[in-house]
C-alpha positions as CSV (number, residue, x, y, z in Angstrom):
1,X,0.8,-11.8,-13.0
2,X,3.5,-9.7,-13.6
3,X,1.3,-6.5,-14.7
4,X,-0.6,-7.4,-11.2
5,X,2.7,-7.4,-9.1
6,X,3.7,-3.7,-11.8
7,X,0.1,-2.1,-10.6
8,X,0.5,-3.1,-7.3
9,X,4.3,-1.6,-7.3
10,X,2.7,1.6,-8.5
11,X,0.3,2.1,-5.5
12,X,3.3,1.3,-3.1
13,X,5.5,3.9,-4.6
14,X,3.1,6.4,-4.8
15,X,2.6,5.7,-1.5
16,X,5.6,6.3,0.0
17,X,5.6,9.9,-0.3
18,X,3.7,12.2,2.9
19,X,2.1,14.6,0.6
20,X,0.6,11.9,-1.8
21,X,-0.7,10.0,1.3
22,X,-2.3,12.8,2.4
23,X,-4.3,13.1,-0.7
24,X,-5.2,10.0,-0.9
25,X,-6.3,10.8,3.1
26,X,-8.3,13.6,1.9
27,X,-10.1,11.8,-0.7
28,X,-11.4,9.6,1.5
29,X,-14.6,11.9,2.0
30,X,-14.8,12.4,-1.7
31,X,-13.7,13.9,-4.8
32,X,-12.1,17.5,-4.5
33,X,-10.8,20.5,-6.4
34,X,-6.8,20.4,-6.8
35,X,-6.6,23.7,-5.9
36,X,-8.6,22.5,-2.1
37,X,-5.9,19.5,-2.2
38,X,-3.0,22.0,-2.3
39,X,-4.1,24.3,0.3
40,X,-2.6,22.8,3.1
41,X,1.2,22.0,1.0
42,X,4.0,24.8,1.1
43,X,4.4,24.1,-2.6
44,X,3.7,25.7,-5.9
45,X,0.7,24.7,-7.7
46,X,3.2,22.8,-10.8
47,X,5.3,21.0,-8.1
48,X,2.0,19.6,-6.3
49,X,0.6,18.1,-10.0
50,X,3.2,16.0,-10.4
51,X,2.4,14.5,-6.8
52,X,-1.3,14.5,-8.6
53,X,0.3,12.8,-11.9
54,X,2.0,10.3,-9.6
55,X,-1.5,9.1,-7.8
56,X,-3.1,9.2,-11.2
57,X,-0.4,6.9,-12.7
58,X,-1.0,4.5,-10.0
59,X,-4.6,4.3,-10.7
60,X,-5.0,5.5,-6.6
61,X,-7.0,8.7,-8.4
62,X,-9.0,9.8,-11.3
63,X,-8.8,13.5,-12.3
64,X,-11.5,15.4,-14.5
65,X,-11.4,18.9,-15.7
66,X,-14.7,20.8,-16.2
67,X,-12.9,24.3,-17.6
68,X,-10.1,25.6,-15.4
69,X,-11.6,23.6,-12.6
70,X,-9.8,20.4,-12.3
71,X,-11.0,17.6,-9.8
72,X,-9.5,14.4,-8.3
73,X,-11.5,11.5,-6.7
74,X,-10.1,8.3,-5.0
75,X,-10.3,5.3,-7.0
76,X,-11.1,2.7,-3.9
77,X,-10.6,-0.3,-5.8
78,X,-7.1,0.1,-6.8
79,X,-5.8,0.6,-2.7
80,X,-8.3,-3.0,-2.7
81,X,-5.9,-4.6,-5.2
82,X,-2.8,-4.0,-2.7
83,X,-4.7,-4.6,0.4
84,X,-5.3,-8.2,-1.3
85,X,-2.1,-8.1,-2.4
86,X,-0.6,-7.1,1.1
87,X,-3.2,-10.5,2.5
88,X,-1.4,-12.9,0.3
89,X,2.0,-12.0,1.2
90,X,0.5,-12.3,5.2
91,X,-0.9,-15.6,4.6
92,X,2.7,-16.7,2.9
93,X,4.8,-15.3,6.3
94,X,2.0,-16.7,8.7
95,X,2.5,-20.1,7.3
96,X,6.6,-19.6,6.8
97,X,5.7,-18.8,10.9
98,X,3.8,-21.6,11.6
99,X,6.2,-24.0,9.9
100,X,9.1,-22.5,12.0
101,X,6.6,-22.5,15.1
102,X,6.7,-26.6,14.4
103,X,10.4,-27.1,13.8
104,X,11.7,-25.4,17.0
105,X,9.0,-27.0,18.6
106,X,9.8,-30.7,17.2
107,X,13.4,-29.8,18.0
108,X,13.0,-29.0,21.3
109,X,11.2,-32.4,22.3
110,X,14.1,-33.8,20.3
111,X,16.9,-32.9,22.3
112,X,14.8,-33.6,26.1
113,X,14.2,-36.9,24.4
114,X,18.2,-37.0,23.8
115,X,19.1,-35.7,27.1
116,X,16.8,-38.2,29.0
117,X,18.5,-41.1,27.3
118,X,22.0,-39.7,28.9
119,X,21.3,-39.6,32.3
């Protein structure tokens, strides 16, 4: 569990950042060349590889180098692991909601039934 809840850590911090989101954006129509995936960044090559390192940490991407040439590609099941993870912890504040839905609910009734008896 606690290497699930580490992996699933990973993705979100990776995450967090613009320029790694936009990768992961741009991989969503398939693998590309780093040097494609940097085009569009106002950075130097070295600073936007350790954005690269960061989503290949996470298990987000997968890189592999055929001479200079190095190419990343989404790894789609890893963003399923916190999408499932992200459905659990909906189902756990849905229900926290429903139970508060009922106690306000049982509450109210309680204090009609208590101001009836008063009049």
């Amino acid at each position: 569990m606690a290497n699930y809840q580490d992996s699933v850590s990973d993705v979100f911090h990776a995450l967090a950042d613009p320029t790694r989101c936009a990768i992961v954006c741009a991989l969503v129509g398939g693998a590309q060349t780093v040097s494609s995936l940097a085009a569009p960044f106002d950075m130097a090559l070295p600073s936007f590889m350790k954005h690269v390192t960061v989503l290949e940490r996470s298990g987000l991407i997968r890189t592999s180098k055929a001479g200079r040439t190095r190419t990343c590609e989404l790894v789609p099941e890893t963003l399923s692991q916190a999408e499932q993870w992200l459905a659990e912890q909906r189902a756990v504040w849905e229900a926290r909601s429903d139970r508060m839905v009922d106690f306000v609910e049982r509450l109210h009734q309680e204090e009609q039934t208590h101001a009836g008896k008063r009049r």
